[in-house]
VODRENDO-315492 format. One record per residue (C-alpha): residue in three letters; x, y, z. Coordinates in Angstrom, 3 decimals. Layout:
<atom><type>ALA</type><u>X</u><v>Y</v><w>Z</w></atom>
...
//
This chain:
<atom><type>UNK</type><u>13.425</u><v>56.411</v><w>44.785</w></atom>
<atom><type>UNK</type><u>15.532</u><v>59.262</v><w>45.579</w></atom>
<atom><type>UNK</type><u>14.711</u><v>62.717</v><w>43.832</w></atom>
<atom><type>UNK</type><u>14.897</u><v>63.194</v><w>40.532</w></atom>
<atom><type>UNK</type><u>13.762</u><v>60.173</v><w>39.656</w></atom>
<atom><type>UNK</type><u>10.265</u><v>59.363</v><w>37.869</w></atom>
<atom><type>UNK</type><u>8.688</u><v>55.704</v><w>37.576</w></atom>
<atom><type>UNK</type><u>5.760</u><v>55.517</v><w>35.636</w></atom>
<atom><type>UNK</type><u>3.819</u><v>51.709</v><w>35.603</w></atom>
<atom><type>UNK</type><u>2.659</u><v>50.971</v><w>32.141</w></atom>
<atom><type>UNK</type><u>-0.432</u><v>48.784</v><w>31.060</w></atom>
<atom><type>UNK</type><u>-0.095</u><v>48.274</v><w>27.461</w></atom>
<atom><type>UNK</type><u>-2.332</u><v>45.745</v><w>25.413</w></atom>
<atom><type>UNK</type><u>-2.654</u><v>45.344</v><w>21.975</w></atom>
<atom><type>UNK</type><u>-5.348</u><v>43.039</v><w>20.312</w></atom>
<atom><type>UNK</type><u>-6.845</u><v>42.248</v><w>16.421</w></atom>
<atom><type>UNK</type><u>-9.888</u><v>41.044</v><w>15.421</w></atom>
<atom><type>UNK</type><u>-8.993</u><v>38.269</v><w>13.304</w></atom>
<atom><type>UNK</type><u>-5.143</u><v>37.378</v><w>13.646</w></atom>
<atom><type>UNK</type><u>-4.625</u><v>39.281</v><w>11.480</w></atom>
<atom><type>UNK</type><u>-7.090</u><v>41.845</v><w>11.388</w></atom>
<atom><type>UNK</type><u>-8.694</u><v>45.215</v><w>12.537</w></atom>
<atom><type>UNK</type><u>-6.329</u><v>46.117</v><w>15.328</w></atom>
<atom><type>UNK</type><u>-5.839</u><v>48.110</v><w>17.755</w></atom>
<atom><type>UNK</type><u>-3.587</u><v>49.041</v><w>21.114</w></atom>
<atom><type>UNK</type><u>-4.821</u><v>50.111</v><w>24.822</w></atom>
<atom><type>UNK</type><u>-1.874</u><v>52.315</v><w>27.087</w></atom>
<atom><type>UNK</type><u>-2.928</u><v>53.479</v><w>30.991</w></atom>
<atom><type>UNK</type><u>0.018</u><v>54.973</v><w>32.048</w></atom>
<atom><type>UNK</type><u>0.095</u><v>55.704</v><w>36.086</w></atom>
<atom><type>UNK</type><u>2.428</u><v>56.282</v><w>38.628</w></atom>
<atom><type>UNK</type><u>3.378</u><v>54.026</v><w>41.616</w></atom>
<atom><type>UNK</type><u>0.634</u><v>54.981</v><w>43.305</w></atom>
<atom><type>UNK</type><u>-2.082</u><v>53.583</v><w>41.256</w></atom>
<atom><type>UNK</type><u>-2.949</u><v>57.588</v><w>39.649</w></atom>
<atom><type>UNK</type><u>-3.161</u><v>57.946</v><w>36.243</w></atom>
<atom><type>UNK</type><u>-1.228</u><v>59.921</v><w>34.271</w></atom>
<atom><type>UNK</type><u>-2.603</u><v>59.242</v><w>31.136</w></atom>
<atom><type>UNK</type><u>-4.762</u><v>56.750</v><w>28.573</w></atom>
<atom><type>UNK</type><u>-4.895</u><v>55.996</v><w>24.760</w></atom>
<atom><type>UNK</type><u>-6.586</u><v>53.807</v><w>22.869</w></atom>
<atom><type>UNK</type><u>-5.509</u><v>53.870</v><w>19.046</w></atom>
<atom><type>UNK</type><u>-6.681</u><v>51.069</v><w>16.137</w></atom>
<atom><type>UNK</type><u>-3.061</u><v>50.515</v><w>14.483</w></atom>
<atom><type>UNK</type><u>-4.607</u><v>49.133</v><w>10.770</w></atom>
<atom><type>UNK</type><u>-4.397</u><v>45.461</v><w>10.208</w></atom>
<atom><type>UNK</type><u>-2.272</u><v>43.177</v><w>12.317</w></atom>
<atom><type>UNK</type><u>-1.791</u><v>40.254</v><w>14.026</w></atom>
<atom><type>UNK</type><u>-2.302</u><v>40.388</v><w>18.147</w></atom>
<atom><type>UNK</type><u>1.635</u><v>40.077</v><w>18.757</w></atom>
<atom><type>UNK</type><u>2.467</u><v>43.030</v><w>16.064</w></atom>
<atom><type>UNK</type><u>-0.669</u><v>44.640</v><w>18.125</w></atom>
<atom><type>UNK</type><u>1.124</u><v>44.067</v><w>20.934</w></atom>
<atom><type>UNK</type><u>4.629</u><v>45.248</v><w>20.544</w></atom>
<atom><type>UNK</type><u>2.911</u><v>48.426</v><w>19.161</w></atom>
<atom><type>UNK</type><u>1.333</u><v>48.712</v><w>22.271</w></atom>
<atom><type>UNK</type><u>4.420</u><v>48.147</v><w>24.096</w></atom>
<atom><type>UNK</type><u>6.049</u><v>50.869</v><w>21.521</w></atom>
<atom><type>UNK</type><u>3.377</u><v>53.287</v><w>22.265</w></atom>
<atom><type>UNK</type><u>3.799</u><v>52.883</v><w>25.631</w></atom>
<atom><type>UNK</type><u>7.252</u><v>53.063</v><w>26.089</w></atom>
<atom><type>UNK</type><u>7.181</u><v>56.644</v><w>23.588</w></atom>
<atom><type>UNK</type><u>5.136</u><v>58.627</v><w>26.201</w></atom>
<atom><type>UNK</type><u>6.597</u><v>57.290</v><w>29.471</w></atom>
<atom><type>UNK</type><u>9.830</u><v>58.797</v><w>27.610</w></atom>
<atom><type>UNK</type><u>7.813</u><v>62.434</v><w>26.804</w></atom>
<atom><type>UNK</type><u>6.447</u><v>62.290</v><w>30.433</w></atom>
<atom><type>UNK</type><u>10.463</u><v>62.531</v><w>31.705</w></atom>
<atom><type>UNK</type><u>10.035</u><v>58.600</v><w>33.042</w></atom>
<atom><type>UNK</type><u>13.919</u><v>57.204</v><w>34.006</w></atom>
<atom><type>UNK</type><u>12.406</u><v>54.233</v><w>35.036</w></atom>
<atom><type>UNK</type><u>9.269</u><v>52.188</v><w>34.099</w></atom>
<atom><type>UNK</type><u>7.022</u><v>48.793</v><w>34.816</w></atom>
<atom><type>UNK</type><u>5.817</u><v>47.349</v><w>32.186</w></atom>
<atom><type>UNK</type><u>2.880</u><v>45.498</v><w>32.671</w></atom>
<atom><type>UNK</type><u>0.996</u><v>43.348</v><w>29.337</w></atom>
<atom><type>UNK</type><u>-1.067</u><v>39.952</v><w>29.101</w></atom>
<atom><type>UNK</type><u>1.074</u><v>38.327</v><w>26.228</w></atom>
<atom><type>UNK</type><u>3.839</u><v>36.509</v><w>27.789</w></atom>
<atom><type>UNK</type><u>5.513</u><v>35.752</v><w>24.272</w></atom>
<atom><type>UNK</type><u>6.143</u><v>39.639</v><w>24.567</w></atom>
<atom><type>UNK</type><u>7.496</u><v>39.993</v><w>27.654</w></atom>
<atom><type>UNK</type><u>9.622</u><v>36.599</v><w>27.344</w></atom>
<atom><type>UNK</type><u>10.857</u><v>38.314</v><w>23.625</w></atom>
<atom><type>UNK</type><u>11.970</u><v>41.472</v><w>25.322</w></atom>
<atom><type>UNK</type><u>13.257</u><v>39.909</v><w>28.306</w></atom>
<atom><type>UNK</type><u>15.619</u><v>37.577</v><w>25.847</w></atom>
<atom><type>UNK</type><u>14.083</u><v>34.369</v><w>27.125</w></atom>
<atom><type>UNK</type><u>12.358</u><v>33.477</v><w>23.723</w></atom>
<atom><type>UNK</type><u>13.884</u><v>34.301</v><w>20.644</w></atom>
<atom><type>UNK</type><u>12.012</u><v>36.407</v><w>17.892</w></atom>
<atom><type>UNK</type><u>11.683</u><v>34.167</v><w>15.022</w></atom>
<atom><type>UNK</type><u>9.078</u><v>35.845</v><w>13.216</w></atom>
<atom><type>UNK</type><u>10.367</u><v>38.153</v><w>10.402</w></atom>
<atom><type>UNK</type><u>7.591</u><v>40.954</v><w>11.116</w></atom>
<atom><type>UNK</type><u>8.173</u><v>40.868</v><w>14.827</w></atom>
<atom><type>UNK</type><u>12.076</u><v>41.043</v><w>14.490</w></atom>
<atom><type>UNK</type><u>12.052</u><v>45.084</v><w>13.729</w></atom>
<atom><type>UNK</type><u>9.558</u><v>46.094</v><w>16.162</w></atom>
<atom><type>UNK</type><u>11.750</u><v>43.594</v><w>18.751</w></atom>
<atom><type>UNK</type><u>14.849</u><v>45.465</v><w>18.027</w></atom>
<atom><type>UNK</type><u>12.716</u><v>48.842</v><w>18.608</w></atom>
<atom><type>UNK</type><u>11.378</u><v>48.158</v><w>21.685</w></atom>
<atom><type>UNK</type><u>14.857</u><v>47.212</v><w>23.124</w></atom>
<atom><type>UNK</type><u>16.292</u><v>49.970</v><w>21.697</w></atom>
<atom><type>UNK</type><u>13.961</u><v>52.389</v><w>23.150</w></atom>
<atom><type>UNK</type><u>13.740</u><v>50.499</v><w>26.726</w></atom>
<atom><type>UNK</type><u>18.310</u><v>51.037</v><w>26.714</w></atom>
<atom><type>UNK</type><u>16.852</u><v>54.972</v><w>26.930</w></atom>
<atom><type>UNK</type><u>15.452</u><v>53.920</v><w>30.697</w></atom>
<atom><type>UNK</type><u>18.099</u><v>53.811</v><w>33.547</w></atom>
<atom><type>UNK</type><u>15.626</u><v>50.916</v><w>35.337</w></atom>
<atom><type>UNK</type><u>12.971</u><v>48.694</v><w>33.663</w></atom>
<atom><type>UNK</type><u>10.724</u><v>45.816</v><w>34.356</w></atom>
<atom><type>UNK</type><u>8.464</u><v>44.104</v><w>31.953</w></atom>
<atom><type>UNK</type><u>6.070</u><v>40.896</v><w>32.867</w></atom>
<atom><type>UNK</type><u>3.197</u><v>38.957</v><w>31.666</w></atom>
<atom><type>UNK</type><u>-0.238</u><v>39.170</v><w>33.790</w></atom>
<atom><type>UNK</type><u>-3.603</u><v>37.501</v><w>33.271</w></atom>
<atom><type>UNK</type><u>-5.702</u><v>39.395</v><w>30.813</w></atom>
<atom><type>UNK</type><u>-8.371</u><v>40.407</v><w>34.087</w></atom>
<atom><type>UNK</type><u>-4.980</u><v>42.354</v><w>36.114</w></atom>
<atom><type>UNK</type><u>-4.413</u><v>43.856</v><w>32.820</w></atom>
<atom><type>UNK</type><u>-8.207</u><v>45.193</v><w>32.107</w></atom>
<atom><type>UNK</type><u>-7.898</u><v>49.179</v><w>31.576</w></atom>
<atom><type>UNK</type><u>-5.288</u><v>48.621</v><w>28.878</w></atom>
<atom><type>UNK</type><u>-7.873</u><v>45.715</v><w>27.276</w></atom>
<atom><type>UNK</type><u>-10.806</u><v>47.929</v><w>27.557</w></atom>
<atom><type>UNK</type><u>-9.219</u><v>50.614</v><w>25.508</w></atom>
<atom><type>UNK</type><u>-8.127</u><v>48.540</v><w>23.070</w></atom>
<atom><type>UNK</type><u>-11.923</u><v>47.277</v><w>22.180</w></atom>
<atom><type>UNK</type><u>-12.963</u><v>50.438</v><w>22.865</w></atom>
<atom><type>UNK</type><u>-11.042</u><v>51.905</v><w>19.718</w></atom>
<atom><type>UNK</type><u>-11.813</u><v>49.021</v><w>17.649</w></atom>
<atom><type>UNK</type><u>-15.311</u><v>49.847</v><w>18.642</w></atom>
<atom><type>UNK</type><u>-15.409</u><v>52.794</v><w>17.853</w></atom>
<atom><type>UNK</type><u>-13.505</u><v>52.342</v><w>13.778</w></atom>
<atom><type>UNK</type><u>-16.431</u><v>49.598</v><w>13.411</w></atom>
<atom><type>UNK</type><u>-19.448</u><v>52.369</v><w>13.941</w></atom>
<atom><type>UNK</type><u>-17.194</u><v>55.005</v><w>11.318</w></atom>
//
């Protein structure tokens, strides 16, 4: 990368207990050398896992942008996501179709992206957070 550029790898995950149910999303934001910048975890209300997930993805993809990010890695464990955003699969699903056309709005605001799919273990900082939240709204 030449100066004046900033990449920022995001782990996003976004999970429900029950589908749908209690949810909640997990964001580790770091940059290309493995440092973190910064972690959320957040329970979203009731949702279904994919929902979960693109507002993990949403979430993600809003603070890379307020941390000055022109370029980003996107990393998740729901391939239906990634395949969605990448315009392999289409979005059929009425409540996924809005927060679709969000997420590829907001990703047009990056001048390079990536986004792919990884097992659930190479993906297990976002996951934590994510049960960590819900964790925590159980014991409220």
């Amino acid at each position: 990368m030449s100066d004046g550029e900033h990449m920022l790898v995001l782990h996003v995950d976004g999970g429900a207990r029950g589908n749908p149910g209690p949810a909640a999303i997990g964001v580790v934001i770091s940059r290309a050398d493995g440092s973190v910048v910064e972690q959320l975890g957040e329970t979203i209300g009731v949702a279904s896992n994919n929902v979960a997930e693109y507002r993990a993805l949403l979430r993600g993809l809003e603070r890379a942008t307020a941390l000055g990010a022109d370029q980003i890695r996107v990393i998740n464990d729901s391939e239906l996501v990634a395949r969605q955003v990448l315009g392999v699969y289409k979005v059929k699903h009425p409540a996924m179709q809005p927060l679709h056309a969000e997420a590829t709005k907001a990703l047009q605001g990056f001048k390079h992206w990536s986004i792919e799919s990884v097992p659930r273990a190479q993906n297990a900082g976002a996951d934590a957070l994510v049960n960590q939240a819900l964790d925590a709204a159980v014991s409220e």
